[in-house]
N, C-alpha and C positions, 0 to 999 in steps of 0.2 A: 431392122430398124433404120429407117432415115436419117444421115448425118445433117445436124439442123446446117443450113444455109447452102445445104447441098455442098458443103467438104470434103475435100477429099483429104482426108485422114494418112493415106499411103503417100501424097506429096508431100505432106504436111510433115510426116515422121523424116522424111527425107532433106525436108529443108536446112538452110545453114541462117543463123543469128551473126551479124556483124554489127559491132557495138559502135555506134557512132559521139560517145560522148566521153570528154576529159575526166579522169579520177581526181576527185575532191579531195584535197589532204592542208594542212595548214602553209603557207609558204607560197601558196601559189599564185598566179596571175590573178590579178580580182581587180577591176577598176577604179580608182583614186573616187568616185563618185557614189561605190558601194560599201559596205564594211565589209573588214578583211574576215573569210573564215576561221571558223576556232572549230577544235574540237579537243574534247579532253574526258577522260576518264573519272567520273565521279565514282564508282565499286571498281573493284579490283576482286578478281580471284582470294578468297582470306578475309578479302574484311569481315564477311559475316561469312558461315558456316552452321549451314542447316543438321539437325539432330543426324539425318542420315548420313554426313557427308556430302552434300551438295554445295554449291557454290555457283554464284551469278555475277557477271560486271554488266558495265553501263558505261553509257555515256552522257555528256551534254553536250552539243551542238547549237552553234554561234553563227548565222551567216543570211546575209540578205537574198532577196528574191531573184535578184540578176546577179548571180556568183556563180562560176560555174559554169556547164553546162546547163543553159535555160530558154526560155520562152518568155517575151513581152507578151501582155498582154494589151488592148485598147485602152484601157486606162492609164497605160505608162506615160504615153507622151498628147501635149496637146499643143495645139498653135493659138497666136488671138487667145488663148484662155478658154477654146475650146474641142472637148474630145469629139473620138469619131461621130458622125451623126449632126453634129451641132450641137452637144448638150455642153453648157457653161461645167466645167470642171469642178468650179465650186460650190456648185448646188449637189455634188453625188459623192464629197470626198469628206472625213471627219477623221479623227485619229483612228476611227477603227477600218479605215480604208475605204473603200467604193463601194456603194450602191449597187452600178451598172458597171457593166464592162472587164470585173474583176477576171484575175486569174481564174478562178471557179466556173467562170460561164465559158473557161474555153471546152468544149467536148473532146474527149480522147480523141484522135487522129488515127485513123487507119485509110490511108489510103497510097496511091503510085505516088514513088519518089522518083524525081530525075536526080543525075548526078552530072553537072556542070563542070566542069574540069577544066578553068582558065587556064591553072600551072600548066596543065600538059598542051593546051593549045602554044603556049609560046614557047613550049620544049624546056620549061626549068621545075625543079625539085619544087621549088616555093618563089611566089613574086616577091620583087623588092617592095621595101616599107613607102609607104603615098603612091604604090600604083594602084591608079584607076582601073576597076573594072568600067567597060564600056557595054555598049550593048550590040557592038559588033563583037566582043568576046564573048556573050552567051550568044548569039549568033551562031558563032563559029563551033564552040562547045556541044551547041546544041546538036550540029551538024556531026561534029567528031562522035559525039554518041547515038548520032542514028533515030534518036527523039528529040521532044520538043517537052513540056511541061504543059500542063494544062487548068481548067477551072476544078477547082478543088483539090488541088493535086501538091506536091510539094517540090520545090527546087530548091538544090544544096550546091553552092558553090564553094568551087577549092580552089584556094588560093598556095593549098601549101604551108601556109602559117604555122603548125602545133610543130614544126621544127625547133622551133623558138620557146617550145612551153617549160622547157627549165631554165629559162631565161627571163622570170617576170620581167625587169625592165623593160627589155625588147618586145617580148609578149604584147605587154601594156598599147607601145606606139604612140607615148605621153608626147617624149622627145622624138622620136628617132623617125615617128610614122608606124600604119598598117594599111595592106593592101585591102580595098573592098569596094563592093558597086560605089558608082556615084549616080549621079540625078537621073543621067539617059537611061544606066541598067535598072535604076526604079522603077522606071516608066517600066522598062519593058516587061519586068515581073508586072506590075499593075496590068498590064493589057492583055495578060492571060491568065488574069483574074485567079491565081493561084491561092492554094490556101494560107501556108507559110513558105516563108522564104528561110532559109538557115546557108551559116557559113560559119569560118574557123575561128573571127578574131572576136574581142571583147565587145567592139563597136558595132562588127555586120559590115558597115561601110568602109570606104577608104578615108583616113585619116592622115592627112599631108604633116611632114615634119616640121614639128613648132608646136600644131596648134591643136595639140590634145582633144578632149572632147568637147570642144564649146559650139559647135554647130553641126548639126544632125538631119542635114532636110532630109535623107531616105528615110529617115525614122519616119518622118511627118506624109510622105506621101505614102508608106504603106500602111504604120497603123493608124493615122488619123484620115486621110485620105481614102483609104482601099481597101482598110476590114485586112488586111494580112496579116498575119502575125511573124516577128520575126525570131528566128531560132538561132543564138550566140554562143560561142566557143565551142564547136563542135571538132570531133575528130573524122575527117574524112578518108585517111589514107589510106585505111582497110579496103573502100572502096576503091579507089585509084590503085591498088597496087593489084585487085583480082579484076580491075578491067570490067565493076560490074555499073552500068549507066541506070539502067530502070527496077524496079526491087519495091517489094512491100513493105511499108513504112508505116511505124509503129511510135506512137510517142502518146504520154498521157499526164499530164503536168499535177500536179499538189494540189490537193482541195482545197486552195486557203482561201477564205471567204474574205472578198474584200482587196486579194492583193496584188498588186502590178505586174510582179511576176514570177515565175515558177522554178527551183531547179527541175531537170528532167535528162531522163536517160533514154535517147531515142535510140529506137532499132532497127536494121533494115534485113528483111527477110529475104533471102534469095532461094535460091533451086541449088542443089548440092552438086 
């Protein structure tokens, strides 16, 4: 029998999963701009007790589409009033979300991940809060990993940051700052036309001390600009610490019809 896509099944059993996304629990980092996560126990073990002895719990979860580990989608951010493409935002938006562009039109992603490693280009564990990534740092990254990222393809930069993630304050980068691209390393994701871009902090970008989140142009040049999507609060140091740069990348975001955007547990497949 033919393995479909032509598989190979014996690499395949051999391969390793490293998880590139932060564990959701109440407490955590969540941006001043999203609602904070809940979760709680609606059944418990006892409350009810089936004739045979069985018993079920449950829960209810509380939490918005940028919490977490997630994925923007094109409908999240607009400029001028209008999303990617030119469509005026308020012709495709109602309380029950988007039209176009929602979280739902993004397609599971399987495709080559790079891994960017600014922390390790300038020799420290994690960058300080408002440093710019530039785009002589994925430059340079790119070079320390022997690849480059490509069209359709996925770049993950690390900053270092989930050092900080029992830290909400710091995390955040309200007051204090967070490290992340600025304008020039937009561009440079743009110019090879990649499919998403992800990295560790709430924002993606760098975020100078003071000024919280009230201006976002990387947001604007990748997903209103350049069809990217961007992937927030991820955990990269699995990868940085086995030294693995290029890897099969696996991410498939919530069918929510309509929504801006997604949490999500991406993965990266390596060789064992």
């Amino acid at each position: 029998m033919t393995a479909p896509l032509g598989i190979d099944w014996e690499a395949l059993r051999n391969a390793r999963i490293i998880d590139l996304a932060q564990g959701m629990q109440r407490g955590m980092p969540v941006s001043p701009n999203h609602p904070a996560y809940q979760m709680a126990l609606l059944r418990r073990h006892g409350d009810m007790m089936r004739p045979d002895g069985g018993s079920a719990a449950n829960e209810i979860i509380v939490t918005g589409g940028h919490v977490g580990t997630h994925i923007d989608s094109l409908a999240h951010v607009s400029h001028d009033g209008k999303l990617h493409g030119g469509i005026e935002a308020t012709t495709v938006q109602s309380h029950e979300g988007f039209s176009v562009l929602g979280v739902d039109t993004i397609a599971p992603i399987l495709c080559r991940g790079v891994l960017l490693d600014v922390a390790a280009v300038h020799e420290e564990e994690v960058l300080p809060p408002g440093y710019e990534v530039t785009a002589a740092d994925l430059d340079a990254a790119a070079e320390r990993a022997g690849t480059q990222p490509g069209p359709g393809e996925v770049a993950l930069i690390r900053t270092g940051w989930p050092v900080h993630w029992s830290d909400p304050e710091t995390f955040r980068g309200q007051s204090g700052g967070a490290p992340g691209p600025g304008v020039e390393a937009g561009r440079w994701l743009a110019e090879r036309n990649v499919r998403a871009a992800g990295a560790e902090t709430i924002a993606f970008e760098v975020i100078r001390p003071g000024a919280g989140h009230s201006v976002l142009p990387v947001h604007r040049i990748l997903l209103v600009e350049s069809a990217i999507h961007i992937i927030e609060v991820m955990d990269l140091t699995g990868l940085a610490e086995e030294n693995v740069f290029e890897f099969l990348f696996i991410l498939a975001p919530l069918k929510l019809i309509g929504a801006t955007g997604s949490p999500v547990r991406p993965l990266a497949v390596v060789d064992a």
